[in-house]
N, C-alpha and C positions, 0 to 999 in steps of 0.2 A: 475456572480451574487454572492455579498455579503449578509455577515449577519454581525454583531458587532463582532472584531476581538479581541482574546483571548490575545492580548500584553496586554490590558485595564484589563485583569481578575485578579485572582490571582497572588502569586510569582510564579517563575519561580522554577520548581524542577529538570529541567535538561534543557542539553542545548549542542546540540553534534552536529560536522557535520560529516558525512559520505561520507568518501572518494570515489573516483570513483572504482566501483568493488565490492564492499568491503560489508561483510552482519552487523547489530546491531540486540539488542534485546534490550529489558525493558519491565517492569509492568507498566501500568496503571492503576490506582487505578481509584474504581466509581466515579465519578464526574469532576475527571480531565482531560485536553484539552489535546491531542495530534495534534502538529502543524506540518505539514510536505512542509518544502518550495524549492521547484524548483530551485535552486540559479540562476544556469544561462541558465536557459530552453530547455527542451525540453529532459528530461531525466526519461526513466520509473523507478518508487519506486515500486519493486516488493513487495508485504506485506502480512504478515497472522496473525490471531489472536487467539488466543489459553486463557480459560478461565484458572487465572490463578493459581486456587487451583482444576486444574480438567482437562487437558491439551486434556482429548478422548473430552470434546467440546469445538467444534474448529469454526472457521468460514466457512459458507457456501456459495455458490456463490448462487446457484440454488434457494436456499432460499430468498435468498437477494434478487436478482432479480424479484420473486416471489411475496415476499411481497411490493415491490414497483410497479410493471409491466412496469419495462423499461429493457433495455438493458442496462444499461450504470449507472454508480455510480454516484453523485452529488449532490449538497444541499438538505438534507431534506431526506437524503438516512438512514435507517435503517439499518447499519450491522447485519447481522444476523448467530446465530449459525445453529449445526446439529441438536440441542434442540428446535430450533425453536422460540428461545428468544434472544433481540435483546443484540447486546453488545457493540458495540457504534452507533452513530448518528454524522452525517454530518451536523452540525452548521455553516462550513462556507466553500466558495469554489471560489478563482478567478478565473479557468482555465474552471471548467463548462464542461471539458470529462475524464470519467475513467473509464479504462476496466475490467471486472473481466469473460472476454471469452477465452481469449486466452492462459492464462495460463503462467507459466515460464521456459524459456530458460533451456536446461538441455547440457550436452555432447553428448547425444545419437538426441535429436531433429537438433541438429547442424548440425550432422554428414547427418542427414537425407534430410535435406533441403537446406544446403550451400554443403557438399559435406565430404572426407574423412579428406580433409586439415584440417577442422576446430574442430575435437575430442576431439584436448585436452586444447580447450581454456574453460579459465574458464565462469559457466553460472550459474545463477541464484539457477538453484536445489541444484545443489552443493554448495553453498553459504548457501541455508536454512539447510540443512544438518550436514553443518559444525555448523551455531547455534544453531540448535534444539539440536545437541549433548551435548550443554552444561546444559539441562534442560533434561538431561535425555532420550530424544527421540530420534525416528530414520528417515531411510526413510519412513519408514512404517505411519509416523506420516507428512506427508510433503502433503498437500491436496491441492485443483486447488486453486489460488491466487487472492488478488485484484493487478490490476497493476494500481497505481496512476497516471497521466498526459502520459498515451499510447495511442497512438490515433488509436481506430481498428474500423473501419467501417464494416458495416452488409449492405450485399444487401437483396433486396425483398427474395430471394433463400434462406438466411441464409449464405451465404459463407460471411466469413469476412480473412481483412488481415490486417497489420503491414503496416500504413504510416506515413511518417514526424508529428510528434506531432506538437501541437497546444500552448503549455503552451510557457508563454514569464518568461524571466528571472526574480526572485521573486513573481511566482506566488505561491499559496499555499492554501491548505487544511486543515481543523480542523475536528475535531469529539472528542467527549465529550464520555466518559465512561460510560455505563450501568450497569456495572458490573469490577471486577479487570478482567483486561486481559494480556494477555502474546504478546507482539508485536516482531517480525518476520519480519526482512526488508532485503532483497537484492539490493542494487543500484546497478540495471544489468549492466554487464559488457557486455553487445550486442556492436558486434560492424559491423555484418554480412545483421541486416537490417536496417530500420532508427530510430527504436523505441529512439535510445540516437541520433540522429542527428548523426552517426557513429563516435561520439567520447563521450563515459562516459564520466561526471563530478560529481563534488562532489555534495550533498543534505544537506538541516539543518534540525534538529527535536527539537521541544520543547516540554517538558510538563512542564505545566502549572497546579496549583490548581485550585480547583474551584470557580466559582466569587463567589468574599463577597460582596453583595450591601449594599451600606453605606445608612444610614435614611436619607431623607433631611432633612437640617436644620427646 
């Protein structure tokens, strides 16, 4: 399920791919599109938001959830802080699943679930870590995540788990800014379950200004 896609909006203010593994950050100013595209699918964007003249509010899952009453992220989904104020919206979405339950990949959960062998490969937490430090923050600042294009199923019970994603190559997400916010990306470097298809690849990100509608003649 689409909505009007953000190439048609404003210029472009950035425009970066992220390599597989590998964490970015950037400001979003209010009103500007943040595009996040799948290149070659099926690859979780680990992601967190952080307001950004005020970093203690951050995004919330629980919240978010809450104020939508679904499990699952997607068109029409109001990001929401620990404030309780929204700070972006999901304008537009081709893949239609994203998880924000399961949380991200750490050294220690690795260790926990795949075994001793896998400690010291690199994973997600660590990836936000290493960015949040550039803004001054620490672990302490590192809260549960949205995971873009993760495919995690929930049974009637509530147990959910990590299987083969669903997003095809150039599929892609937008959300619009309510507020400046501070964006937080990990392109998990999992290679233990199928969240990356058990091989990362790279992702693209745009932001975008805000649309200027022209008068009609």
């Amino acid at each position: 399920m689409t909505t009007q896609s953000a190439r048609s909006a404003g210029r472009i203010v950035l425009d970066a791919e992220i390599p597989a593994r590998k964490p970015w950050s950037a400001v979003i100013r209010k009103g500007q599109t943040l595009r996040i595209v799948d290149t070659h699918g099926q690859q979780a964007v680990d992601t967190l938001f952080y307001r950004a003249d005020d970093y203690q509010e951050r995004y919330s899952g629980q919240d978010t959830l809450r104020a939508q009453g679904s499990a699952y992220v997607g068109l029409g989904t109001r990001i929401m802080s620990n404030e309780g104020r929204v700070m972006l919206r999901v304008t537009a979405d081709s893949c239609g699943l994203h998880d924000t339950s399961a949380g991200a990949c750490s050294c220690e959960s690795n260790t926990v679930r795949f075994g001793h062998q896998t400690r010291y490969q690199h994973a997600c937490r660590e990836n936000f870590v290493l960015e949040a430090a550039k803004y001054g923050m620490s672990k302490r600042d590192i809260v549960p995540n949205l995971n873009f294009f993760m495919n995690v199923p929930i049974d009637p019970a509530g147990n959910f788990t990590v299987v083969d994603g669903v997003s095809k190559p150039g599929d892609a997400i937008e959300l619009v800014a309510e507020m400046d916010v501070l964006c937080l990306i990990s392109n998990c470097p999992q290679i233990n379950n199928p969240c990356n298809g058990f091989f990362p690849t790279a992702v693209q990100v745009t932001i975008f200004d805000a649309t200027i509608f022209e008068p009609e003649a």
